[in-house]
N, C-alpha and C positions, 0 to 999 in steps of 0.2 A: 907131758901130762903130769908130770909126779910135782912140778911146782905150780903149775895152775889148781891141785887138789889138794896138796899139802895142808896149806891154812883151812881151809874150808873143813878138810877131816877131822885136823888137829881142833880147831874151835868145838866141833861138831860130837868129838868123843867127849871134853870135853862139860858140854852139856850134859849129856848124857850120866855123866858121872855125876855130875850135883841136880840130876835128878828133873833134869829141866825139858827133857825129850817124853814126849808121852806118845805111844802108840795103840795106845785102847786093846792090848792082846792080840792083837791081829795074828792070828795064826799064820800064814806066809810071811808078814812082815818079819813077825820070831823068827821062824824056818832060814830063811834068806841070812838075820843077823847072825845066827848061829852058826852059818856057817862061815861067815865071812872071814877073810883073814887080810892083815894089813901088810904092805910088804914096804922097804925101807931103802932109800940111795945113800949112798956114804954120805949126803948131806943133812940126813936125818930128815927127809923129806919122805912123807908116808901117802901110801893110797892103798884102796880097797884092791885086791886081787884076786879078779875072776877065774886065773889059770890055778891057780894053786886052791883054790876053793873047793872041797869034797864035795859040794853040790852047789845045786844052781842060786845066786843072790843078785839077781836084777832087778832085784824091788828093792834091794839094800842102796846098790848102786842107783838105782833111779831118785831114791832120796836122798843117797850125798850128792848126785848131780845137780839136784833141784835147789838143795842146801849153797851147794858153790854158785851158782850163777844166782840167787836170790843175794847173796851174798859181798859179791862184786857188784852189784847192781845198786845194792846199799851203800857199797864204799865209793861208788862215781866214777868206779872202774870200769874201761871200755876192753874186756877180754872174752873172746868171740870161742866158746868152747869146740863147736864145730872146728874147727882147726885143727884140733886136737883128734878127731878122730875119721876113720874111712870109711866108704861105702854109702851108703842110704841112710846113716845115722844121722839124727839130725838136732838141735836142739832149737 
């Protein structure tokens, strides 16, 4: 998971920093980013982290998911994120 999301967050913070993500105040959207916290592999590979998050950010997470497969899809990349995760989840 942590290199399928890596670029995608990385780009994605990114943005954000030169001001280019706009979320119109959405108050859960804030909520969710606020709490978000990024977690790191000795490769310097980053992703959103829902266990160590003090509350719930699945709106966060549903926008970098939406961010990375928009993403790969632009680049003519065939990476099938369902793979990546279990149960009834599904993208």
């Amino acid at each position: 998971r942590f290199h399928h999301l890596s670029l995608p967050t990385k780009d994605y913070r990114q943005k954000v920093y030169e001001g280019k993500v706009i979320h119109a105040n959405d108050p859960l959207l804030t909520f969710a980013y606020n709490n978000a916290i990024l977690k790191q592999d000795p490769q310097e590979n980053i992703m959103l982290d829902k266990a160590k998050s003090p509350q719930r950010i699945d709106p966060a997470a549903a926008v970098m998911n939406a961010f990375a497969r928009a993403m790969y899809h632009n680049m003519g990349a065939s990476v099938n994120l369902n793979d990546h995760f279990s149960g009834n989840f599904s993208f």
